[in-house]
CHARMM-style PDB file with segment names, atoms N, HN, CA, C and O in Angstrom:
ATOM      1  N   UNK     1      25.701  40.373 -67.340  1.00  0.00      PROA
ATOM      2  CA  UNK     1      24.785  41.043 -68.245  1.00  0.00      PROA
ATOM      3  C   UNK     1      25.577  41.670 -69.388  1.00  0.00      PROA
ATOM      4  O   UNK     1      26.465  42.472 -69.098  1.00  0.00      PROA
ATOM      5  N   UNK     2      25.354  41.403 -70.532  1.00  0.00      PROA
ATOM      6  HN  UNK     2      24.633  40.751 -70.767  1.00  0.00      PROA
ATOM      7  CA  UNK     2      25.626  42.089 -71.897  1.00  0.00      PROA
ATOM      8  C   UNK     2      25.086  43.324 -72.176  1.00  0.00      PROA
ATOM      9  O   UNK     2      23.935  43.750 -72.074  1.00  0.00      PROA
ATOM     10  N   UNK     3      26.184  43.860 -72.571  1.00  0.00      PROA
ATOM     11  HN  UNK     3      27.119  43.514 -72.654  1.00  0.00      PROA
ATOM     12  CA  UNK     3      25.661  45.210 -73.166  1.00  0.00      PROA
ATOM     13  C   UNK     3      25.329  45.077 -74.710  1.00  0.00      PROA
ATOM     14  O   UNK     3      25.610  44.101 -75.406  1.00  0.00      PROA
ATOM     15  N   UNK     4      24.527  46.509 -75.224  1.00  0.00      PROA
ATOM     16  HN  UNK     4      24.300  47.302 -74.659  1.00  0.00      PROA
ATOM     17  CA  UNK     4      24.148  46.178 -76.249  1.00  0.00      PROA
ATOM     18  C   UNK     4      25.320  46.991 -77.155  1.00  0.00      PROA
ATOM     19  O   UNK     4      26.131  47.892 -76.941  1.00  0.00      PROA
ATOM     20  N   UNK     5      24.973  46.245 -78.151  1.00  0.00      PROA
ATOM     21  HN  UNK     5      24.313  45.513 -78.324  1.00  0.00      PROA
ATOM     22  CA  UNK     5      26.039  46.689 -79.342  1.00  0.00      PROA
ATOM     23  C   UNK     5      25.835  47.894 -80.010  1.00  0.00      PROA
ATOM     24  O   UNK     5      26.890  48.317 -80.483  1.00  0.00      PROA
ATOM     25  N   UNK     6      24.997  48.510 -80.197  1.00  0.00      PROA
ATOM     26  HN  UNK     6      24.140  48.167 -79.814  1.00  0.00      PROA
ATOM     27  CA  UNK     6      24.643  49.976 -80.680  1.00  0.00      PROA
ATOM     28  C   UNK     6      23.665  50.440 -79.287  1.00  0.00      PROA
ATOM     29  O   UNK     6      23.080  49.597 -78.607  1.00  0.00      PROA
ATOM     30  N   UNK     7      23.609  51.903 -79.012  1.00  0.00      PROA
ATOM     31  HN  UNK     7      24.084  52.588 -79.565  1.00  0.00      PROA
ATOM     32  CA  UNK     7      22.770  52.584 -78.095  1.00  0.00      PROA
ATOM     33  C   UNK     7      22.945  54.502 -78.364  1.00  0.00      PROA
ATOM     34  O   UNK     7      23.832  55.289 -78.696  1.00  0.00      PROA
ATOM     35  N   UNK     8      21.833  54.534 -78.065  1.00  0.00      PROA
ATOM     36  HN  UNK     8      21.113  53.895 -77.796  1.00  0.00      PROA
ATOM     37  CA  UNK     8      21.744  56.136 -78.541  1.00  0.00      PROA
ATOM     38  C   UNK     8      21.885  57.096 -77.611  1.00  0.00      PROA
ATOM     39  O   UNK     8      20.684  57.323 -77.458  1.00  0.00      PROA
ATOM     40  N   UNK     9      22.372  57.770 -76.937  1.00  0.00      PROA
ATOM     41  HN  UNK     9      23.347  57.585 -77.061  1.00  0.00      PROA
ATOM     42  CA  UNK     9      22.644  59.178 -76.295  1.00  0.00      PROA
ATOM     43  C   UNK     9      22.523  60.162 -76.675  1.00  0.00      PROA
ATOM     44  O   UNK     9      23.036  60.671 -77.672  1.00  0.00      PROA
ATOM     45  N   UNK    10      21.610  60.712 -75.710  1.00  0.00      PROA
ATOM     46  HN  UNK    10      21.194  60.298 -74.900  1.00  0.00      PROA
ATOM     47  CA  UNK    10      21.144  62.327 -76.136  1.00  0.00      PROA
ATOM     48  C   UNK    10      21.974  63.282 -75.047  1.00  0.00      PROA
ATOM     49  O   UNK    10      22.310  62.961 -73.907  1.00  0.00      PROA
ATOM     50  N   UNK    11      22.258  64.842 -75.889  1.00  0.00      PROA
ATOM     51  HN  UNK    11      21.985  65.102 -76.815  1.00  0.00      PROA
ATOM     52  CA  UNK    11      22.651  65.180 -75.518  1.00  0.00      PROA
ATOM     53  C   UNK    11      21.694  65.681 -74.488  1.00  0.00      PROA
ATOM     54  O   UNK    11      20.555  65.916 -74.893  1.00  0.00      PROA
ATOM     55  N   UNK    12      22.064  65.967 -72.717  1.00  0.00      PROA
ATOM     56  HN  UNK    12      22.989  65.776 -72.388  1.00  0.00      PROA
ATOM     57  CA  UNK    12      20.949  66.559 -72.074  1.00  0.00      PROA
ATOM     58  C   UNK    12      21.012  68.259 -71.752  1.00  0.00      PROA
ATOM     59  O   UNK    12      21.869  69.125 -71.929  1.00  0.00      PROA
ATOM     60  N   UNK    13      19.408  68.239 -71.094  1.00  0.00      PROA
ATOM     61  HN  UNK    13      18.711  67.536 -70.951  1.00  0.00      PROA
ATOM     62  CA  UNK    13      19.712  69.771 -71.017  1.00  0.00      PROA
ATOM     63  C   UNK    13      20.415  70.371 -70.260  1.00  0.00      PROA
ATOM     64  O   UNK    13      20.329  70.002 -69.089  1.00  0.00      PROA
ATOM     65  N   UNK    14      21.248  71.354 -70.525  1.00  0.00      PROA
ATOM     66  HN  UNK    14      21.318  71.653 -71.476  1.00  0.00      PROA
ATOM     67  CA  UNK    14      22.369  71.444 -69.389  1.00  0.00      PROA
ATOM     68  C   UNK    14      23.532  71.144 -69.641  1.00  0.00      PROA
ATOM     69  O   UNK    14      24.431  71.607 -68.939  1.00  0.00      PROA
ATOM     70  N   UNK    15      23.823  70.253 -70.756  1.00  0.00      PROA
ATOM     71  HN  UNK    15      23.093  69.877 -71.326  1.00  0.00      PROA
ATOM     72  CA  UNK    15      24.960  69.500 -70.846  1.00  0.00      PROA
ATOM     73  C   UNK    15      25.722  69.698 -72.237  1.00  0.00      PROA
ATOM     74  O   UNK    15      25.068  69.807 -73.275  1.00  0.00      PROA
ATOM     75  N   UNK    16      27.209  69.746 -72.238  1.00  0.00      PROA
ATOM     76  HN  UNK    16      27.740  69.658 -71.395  1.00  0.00      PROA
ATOM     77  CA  UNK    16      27.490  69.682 -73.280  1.00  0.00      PROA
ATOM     78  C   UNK    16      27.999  69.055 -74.104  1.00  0.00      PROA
ATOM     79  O   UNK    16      28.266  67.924 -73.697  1.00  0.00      PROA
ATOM     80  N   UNK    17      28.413  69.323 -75.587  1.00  0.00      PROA
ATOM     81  HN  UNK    17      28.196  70.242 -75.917  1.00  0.00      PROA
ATOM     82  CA  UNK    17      28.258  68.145 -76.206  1.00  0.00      PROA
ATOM     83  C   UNK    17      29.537  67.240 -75.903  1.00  0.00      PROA
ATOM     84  O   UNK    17      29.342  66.032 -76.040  1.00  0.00      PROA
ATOM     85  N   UNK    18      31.025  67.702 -75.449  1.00  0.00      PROA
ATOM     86  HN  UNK    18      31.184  68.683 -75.339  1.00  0.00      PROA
ATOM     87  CA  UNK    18      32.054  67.128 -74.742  1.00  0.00      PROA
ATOM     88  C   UNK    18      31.774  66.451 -73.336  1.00  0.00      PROA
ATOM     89  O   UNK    18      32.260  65.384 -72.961  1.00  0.00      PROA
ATOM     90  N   UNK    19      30.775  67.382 -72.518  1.00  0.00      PROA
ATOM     91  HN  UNK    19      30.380  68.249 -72.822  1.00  0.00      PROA
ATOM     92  CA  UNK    19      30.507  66.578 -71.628  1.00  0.00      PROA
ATOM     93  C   UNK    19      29.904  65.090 -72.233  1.00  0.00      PROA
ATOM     94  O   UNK    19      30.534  64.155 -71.738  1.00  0.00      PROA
ATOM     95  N   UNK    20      29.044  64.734 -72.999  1.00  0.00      PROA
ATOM     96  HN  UNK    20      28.532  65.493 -73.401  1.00  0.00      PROA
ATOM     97  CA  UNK    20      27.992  63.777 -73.276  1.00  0.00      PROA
ATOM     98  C   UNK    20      28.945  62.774 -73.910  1.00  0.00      PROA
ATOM     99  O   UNK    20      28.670  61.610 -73.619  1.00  0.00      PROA
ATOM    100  N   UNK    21      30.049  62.948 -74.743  1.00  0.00      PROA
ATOM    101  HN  UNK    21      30.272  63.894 -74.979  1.00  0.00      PROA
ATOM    102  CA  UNK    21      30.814  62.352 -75.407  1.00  0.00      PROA
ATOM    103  C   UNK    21      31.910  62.065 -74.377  1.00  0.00      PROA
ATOM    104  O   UNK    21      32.504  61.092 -74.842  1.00  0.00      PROA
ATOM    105  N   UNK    22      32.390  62.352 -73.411  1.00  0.00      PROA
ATOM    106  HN  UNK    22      31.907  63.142 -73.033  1.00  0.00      PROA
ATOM    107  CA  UNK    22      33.061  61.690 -71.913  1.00  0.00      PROA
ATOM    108  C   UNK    22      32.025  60.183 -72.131  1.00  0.00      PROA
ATOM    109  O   UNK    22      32.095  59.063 -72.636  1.00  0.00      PROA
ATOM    110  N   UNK    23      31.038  61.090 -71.342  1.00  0.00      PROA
ATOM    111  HN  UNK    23      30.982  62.001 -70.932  1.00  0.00      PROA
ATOM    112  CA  UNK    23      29.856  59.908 -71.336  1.00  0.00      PROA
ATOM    113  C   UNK    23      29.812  58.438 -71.903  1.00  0.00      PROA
ATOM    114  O   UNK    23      29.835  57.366 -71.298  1.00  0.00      PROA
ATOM    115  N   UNK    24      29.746  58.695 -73.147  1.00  0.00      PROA
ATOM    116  HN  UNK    24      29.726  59.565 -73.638  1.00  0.00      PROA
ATOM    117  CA  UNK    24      29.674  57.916 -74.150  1.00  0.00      PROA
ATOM    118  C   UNK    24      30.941  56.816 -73.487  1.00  0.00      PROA
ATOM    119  O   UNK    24      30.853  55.707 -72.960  1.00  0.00      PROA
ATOM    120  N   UNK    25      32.117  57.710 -73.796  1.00  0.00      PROA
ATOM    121  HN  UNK    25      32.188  58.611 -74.224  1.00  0.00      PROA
ATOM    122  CA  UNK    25      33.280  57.015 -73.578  1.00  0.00      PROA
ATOM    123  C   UNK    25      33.204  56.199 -72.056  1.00  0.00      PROA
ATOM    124  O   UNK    25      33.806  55.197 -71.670  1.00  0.00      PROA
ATOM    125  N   UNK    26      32.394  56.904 -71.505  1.00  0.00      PROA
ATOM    126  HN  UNK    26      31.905  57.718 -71.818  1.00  0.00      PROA
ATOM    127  CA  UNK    26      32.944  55.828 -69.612  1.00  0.00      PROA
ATOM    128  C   UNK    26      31.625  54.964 -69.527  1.00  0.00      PROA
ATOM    129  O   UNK    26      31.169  54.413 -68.525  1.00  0.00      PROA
ATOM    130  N   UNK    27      31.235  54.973 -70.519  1.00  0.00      PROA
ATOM    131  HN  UNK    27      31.606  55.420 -71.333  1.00  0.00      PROA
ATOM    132  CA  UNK    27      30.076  53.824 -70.276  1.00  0.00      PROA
ATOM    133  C   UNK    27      30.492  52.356 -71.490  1.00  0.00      PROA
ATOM    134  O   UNK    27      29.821  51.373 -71.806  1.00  0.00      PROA
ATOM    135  N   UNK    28      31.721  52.760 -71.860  1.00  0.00      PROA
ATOM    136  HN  UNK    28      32.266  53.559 -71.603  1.00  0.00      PROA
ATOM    137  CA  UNK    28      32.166  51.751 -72.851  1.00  0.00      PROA
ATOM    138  C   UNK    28      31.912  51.980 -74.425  1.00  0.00      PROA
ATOM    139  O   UNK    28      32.155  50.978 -75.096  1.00  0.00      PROA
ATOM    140  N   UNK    29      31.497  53.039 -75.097  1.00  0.00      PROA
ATOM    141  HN  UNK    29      31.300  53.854 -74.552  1.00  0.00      PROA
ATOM    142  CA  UNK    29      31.134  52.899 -76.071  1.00  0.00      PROA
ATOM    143  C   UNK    29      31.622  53.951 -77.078  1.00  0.00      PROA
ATOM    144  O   UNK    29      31.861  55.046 -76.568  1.00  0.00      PROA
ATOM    145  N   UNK    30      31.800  53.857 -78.264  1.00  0.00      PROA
ATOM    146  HN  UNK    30      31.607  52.968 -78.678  1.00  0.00      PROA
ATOM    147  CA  UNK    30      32.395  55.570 -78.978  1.00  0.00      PROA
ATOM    148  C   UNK    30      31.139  55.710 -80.395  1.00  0.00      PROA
ATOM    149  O   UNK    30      30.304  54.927 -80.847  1.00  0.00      PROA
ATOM    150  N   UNK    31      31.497  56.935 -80.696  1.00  0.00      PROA
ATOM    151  HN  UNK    31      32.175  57.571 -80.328  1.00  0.00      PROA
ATOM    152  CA  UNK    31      30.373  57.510 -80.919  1.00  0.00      PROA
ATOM    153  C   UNK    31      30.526  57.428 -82.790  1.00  0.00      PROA
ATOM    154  O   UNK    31      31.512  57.820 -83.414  1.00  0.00      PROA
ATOM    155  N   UNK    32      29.244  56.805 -83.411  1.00  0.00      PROA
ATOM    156  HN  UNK    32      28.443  56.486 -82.904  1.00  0.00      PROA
ATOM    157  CA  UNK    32      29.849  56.848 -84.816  1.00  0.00      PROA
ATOM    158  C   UNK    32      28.817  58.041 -86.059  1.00  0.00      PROA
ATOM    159  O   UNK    32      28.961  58.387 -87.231  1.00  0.00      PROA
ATOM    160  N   UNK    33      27.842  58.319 -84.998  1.00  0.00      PROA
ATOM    161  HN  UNK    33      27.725  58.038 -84.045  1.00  0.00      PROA
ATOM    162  CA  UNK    33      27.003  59.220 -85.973  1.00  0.00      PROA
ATOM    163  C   UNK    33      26.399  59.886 -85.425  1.00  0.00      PROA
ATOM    164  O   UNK    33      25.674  59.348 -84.588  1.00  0.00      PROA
ATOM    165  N   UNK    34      26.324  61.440 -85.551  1.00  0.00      PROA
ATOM    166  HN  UNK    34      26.913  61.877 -86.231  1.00  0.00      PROA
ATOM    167  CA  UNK    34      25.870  62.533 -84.737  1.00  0.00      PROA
ATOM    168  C   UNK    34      24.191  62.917 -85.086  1.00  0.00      PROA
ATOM    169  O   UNK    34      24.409  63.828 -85.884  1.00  0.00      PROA
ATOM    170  N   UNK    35      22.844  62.836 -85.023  1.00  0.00      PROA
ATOM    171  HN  UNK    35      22.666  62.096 -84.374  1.00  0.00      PROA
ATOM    172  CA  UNK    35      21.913  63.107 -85.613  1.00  0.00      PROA
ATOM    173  C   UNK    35      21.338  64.527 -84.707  1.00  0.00      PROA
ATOM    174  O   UNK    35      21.561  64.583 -83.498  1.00  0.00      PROA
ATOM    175  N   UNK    36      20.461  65.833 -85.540  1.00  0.00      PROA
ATOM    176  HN  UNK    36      20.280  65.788 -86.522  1.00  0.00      PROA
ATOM    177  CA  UNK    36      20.552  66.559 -84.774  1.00  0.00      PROA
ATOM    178  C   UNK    36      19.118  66.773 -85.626  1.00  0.00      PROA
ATOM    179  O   UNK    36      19.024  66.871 -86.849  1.00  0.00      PROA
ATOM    180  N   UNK    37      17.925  66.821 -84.550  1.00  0.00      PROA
ATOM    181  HN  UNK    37      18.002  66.741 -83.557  1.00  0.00      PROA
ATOM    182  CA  UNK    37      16.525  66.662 -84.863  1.00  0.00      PROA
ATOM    183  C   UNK    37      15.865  68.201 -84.156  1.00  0.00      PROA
ATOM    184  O   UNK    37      16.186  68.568 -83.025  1.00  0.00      PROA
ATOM    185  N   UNK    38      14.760  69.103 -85.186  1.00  0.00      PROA
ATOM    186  HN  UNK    38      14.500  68.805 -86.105  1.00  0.00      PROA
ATOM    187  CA  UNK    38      14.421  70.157 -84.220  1.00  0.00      PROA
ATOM    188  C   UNK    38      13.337  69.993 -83.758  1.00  0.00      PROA
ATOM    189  O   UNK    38      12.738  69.003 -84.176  1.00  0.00      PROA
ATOM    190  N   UNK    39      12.705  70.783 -82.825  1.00  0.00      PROA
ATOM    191  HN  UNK    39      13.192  71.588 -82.485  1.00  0.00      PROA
ATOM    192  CA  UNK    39      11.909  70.828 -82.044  1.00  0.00      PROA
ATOM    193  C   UNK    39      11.383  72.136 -82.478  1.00  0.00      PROA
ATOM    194  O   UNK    39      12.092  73.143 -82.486  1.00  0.00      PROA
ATOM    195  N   UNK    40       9.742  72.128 -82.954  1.00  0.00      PROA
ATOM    196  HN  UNK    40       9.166  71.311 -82.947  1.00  0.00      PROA
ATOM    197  CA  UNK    40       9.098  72.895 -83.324  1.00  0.00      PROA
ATOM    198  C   UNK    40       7.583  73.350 -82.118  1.00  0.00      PROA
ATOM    199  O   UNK    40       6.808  72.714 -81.404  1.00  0.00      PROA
ATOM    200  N   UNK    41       7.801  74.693 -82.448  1.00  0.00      PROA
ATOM    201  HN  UNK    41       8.431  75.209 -83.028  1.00  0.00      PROA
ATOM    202  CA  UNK    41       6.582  75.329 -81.554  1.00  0.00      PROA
ATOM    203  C   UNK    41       5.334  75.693 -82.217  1.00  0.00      PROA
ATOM    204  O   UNK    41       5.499  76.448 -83.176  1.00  0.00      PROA
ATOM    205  N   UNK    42       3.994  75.321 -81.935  1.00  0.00      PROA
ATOM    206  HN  UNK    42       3.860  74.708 -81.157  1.00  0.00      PROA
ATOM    207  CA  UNK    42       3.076  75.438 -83.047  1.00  0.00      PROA
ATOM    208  C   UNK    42       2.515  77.035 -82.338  1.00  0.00      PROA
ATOM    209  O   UNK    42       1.994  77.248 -81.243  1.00  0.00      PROA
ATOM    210  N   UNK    43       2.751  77.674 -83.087  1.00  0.00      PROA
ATOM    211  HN  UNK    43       3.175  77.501 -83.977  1.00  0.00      PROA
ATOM    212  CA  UNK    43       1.972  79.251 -83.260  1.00  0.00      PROA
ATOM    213  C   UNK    43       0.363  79.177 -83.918  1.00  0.00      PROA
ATOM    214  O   UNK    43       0.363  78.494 -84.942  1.00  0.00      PROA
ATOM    215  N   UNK    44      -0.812  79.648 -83.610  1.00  0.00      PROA
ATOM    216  HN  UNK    44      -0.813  80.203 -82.778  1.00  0.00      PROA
ATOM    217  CA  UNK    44      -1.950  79.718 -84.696  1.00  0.00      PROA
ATOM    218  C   UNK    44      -1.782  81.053 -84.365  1.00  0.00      PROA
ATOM    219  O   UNK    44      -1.454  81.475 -83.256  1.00  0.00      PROA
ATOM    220  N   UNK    45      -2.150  82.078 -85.930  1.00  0.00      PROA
ATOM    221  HN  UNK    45      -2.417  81.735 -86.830  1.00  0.00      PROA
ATOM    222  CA  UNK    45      -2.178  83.622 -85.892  1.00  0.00      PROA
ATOM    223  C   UNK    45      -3.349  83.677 -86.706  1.00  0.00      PROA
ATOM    224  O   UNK    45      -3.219  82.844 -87.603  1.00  0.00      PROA
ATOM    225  N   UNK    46      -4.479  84.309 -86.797  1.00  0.00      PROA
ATOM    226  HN  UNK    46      -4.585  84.986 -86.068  1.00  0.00      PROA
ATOM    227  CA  UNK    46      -5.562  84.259 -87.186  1.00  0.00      PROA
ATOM    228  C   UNK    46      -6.599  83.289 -88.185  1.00  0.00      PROA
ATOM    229  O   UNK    46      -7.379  83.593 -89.088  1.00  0.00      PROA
ATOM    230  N   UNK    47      -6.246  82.105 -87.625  1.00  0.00      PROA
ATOM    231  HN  UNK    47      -5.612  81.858 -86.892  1.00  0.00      PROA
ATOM    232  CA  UNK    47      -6.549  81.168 -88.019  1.00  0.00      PROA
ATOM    233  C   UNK    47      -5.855  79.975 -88.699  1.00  0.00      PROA
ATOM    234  O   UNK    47      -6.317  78.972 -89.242  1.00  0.00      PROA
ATOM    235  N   UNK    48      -4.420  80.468 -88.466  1.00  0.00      PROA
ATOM    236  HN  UNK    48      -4.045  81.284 -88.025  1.00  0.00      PROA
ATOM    237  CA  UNK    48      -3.397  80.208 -89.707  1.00  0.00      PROA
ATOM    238  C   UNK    48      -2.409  79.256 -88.694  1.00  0.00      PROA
ATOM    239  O   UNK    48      -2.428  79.449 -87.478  1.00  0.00      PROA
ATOM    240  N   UNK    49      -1.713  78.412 -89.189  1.00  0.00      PROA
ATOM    241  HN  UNK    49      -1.698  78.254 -90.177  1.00  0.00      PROA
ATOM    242  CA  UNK    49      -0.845  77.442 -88.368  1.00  0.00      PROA
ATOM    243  C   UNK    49       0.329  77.208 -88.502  1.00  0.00      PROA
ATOM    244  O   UNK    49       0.689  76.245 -89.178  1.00  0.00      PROA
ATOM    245  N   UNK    50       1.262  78.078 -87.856  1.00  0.00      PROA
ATOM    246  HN  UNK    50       0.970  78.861 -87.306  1.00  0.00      PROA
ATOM    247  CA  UNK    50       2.407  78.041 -88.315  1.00  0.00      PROA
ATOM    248  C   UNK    50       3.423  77.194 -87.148  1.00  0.00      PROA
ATOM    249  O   UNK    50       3.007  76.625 -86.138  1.00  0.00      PROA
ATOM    250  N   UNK    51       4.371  77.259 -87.447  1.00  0.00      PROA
ATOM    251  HN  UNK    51       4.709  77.721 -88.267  1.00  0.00      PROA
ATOM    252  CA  UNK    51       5.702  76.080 -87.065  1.00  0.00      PROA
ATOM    253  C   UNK    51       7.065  76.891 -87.232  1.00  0.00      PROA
ATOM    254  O   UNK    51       7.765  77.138 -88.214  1.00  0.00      PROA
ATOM    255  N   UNK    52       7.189  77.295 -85.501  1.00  0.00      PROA
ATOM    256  HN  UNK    52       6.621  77.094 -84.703  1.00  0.00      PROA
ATOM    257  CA  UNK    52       8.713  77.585 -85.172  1.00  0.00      PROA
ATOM    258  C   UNK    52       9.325  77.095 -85.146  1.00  0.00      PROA
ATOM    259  O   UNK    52       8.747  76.029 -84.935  1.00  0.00      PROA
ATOM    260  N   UNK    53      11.123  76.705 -85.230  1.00  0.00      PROA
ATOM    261  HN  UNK    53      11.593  77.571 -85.402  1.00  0.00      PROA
ATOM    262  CA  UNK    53      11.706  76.040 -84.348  1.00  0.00      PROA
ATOM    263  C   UNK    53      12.121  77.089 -83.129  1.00  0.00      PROA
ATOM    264  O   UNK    53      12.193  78.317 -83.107  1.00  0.00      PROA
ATOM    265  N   UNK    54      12.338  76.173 -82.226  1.00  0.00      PROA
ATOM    266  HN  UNK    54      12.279  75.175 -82.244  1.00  0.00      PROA
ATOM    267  CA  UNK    54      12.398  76.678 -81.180  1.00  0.00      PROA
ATOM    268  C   UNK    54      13.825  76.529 -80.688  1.00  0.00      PROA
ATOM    269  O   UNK    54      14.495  77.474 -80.270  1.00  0.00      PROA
ATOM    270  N   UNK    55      14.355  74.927 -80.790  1.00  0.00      PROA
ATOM    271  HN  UNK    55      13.811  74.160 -81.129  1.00  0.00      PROA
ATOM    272  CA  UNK    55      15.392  74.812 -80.040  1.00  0.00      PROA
ATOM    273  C   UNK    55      15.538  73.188 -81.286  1.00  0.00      PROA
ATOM    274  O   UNK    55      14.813  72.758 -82.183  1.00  0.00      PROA
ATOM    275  N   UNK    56      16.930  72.711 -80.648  1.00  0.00      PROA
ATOM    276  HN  UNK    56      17.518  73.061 -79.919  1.00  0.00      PROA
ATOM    277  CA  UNK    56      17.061  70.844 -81.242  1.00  0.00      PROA
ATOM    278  C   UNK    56      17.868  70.273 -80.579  1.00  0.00      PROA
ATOM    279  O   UNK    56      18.868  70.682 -79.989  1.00  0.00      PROA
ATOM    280  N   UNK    57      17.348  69.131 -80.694  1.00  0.00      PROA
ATOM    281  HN  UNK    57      16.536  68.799 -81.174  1.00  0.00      PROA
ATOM    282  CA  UNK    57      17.809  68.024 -79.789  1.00  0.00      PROA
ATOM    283  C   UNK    57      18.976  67.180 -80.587  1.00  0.00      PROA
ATOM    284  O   UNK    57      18.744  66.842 -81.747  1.00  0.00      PROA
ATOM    285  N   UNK    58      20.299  66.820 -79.935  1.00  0.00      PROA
ATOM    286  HN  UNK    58      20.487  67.095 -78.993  1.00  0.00      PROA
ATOM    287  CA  UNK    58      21.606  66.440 -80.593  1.00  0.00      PROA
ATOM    288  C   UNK    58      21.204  64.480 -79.943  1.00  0.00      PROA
ATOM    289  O   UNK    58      21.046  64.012 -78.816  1.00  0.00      PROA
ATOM    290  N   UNK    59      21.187  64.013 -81.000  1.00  0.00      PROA
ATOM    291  HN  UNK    59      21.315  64.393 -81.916  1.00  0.00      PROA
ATOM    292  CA  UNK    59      21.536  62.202 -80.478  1.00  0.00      PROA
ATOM    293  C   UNK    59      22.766  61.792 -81.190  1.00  0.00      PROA
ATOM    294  O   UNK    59      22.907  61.858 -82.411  1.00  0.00      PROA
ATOM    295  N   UNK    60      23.820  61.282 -80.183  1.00  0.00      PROA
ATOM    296  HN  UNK    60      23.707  61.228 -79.191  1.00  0.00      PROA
ATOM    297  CA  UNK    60      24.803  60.127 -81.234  1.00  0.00      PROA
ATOM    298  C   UNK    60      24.350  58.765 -80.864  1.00  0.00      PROA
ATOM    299  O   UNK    60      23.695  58.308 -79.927  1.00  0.00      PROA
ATOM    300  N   UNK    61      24.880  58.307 -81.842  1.00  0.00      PROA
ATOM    301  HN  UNK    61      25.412  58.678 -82.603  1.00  0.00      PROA
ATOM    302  CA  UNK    61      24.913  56.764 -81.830  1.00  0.00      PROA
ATOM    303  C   UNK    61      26.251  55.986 -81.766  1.00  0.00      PROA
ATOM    304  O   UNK    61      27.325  56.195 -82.330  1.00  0.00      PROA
ATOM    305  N   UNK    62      25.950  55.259 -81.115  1.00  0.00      PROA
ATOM    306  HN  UNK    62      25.078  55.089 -80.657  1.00  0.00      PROA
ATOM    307  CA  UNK    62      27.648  54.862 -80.726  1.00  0.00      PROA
ATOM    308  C   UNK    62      27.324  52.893 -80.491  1.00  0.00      PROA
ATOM    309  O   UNK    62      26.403  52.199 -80.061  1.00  0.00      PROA
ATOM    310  N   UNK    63      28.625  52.679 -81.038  1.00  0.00      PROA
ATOM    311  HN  UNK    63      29.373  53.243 -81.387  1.00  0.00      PROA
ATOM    312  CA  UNK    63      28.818  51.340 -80.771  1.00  0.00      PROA
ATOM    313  C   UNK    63      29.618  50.689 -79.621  1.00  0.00      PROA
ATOM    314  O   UNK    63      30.713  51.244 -79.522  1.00  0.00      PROA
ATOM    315  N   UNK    64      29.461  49.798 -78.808  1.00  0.00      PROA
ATOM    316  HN  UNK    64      28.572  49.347 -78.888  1.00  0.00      PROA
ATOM    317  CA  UNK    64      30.448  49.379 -77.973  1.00  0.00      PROA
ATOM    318  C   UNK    64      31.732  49.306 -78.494  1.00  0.00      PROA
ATOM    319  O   UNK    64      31.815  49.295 -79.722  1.00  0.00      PROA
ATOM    320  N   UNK    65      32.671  49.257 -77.892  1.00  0.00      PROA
ATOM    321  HN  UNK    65      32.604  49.266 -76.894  1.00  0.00      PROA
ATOM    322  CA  UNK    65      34.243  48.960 -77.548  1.00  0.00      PROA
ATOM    323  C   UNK    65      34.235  47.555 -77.838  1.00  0.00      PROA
ATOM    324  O   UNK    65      33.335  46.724 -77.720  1.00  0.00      PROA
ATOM    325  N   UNK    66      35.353  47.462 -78.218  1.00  0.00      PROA
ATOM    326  HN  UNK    66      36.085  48.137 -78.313  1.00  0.00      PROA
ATOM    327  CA  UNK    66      35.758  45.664 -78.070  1.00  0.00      PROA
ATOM    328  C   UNK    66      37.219  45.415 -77.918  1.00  0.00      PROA
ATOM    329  OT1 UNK    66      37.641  44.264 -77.808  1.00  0.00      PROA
TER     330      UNK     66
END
């Protein structure tokens, strides 16, 4: 079975970002672009709709080894 040539890893909860980047590395692959996306909490305050962030989620992208 072939692996694929690009694949995305998120960092998990709990985990850090050296841990995840081991990861990366023992599954064959190194890491070429870090994307870091937030995560928003919807508040309504008297009718009104507002947008926290709350926390964000880290993905790299990494290419296989060769």
């Amino acid at each position: 079975m072939t692996k694929k040539k690009k694949e995305l890893f998120e960092v998990a909860e709990g985990e850090s970002i050296d841990e995840c980047l081991e990861r990366i590395k023992a599954a064959g692959y190194f890491p070429t672009k870090r994307t870091e996306k937030p995560i928003f909490k919807e508040n309504v305050n008297e009718g009104k709709v507002e947008y926290e962030p709350v926390q964000r989620k880290t993905i790299f992208e990494a290419r296989l080894m060769e």
